[in-house]
C-alpha positions as CSV (number, residue, x, y, z in Angstrom):
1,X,132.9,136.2,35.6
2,X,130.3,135.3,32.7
3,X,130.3,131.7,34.3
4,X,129.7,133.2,38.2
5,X,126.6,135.1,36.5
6,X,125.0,132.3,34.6
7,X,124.8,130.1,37.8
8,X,123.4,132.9,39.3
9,X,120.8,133.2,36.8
10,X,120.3,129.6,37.3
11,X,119.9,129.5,40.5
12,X,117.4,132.5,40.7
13,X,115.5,130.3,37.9
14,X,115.8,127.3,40.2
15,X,113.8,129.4,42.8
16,X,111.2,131.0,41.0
17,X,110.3,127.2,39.3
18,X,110.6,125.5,42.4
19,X,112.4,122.4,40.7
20,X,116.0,122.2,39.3
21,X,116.2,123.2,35.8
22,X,116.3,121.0,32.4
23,X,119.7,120.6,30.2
24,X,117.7,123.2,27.6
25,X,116.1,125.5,30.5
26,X,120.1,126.3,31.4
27,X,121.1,126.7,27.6
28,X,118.1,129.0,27.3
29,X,118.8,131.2,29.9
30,X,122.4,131.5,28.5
31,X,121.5,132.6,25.0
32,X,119.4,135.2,27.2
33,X,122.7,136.0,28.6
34,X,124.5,136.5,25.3
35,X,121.8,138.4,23.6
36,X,121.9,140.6,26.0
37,X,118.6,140.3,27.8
38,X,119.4,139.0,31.2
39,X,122.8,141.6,32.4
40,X,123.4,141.9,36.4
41,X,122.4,145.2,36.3
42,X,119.5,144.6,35.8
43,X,116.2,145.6,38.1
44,X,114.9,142.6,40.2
45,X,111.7,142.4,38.3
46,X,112.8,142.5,35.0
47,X,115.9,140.3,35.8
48,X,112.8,137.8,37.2
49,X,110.6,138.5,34.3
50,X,113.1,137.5,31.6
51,X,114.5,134.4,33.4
52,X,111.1,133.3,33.1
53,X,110.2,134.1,29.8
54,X,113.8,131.8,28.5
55,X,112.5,129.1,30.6
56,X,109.1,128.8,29.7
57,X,110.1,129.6,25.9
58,X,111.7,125.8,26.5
59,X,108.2,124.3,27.1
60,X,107.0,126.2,24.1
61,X,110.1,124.9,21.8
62,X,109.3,121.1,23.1
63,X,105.3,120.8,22.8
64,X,105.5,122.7,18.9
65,X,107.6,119.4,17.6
């Protein structure tokens, strides 16, 4: 089930960025998953707003190197 729900995650990510997702964009949104930020029932705009946040905290990670 935990596998069905992070491809859905990914796939809601894939259509808010427009562009298929990075190796790290798909591990972030799965530590979202397991901390327990991202559940299914969740509302739509806070499901959206914290699939954003763990993708864009991957752009953050990579330019502070």
């Amino acid at each position: 089930m935990s596998d069905e729900l992070l491809k859905g995650f990914e796939a809601e990510a894939v259509a808010i960025k427009r562009r298929e997702l990075t190796k790290d964009e798909k591990t972030a949104i799965g530590e979202e998953m397991l901390k327990g930020a991202l559940k299914p029932n969740m509302d739509r705009r806070k499901r959206k707003n914290a699939i954003r946040t763990a993708v864009e905290s991957v752009g953050r990670r990579g330019s502070s190197r």
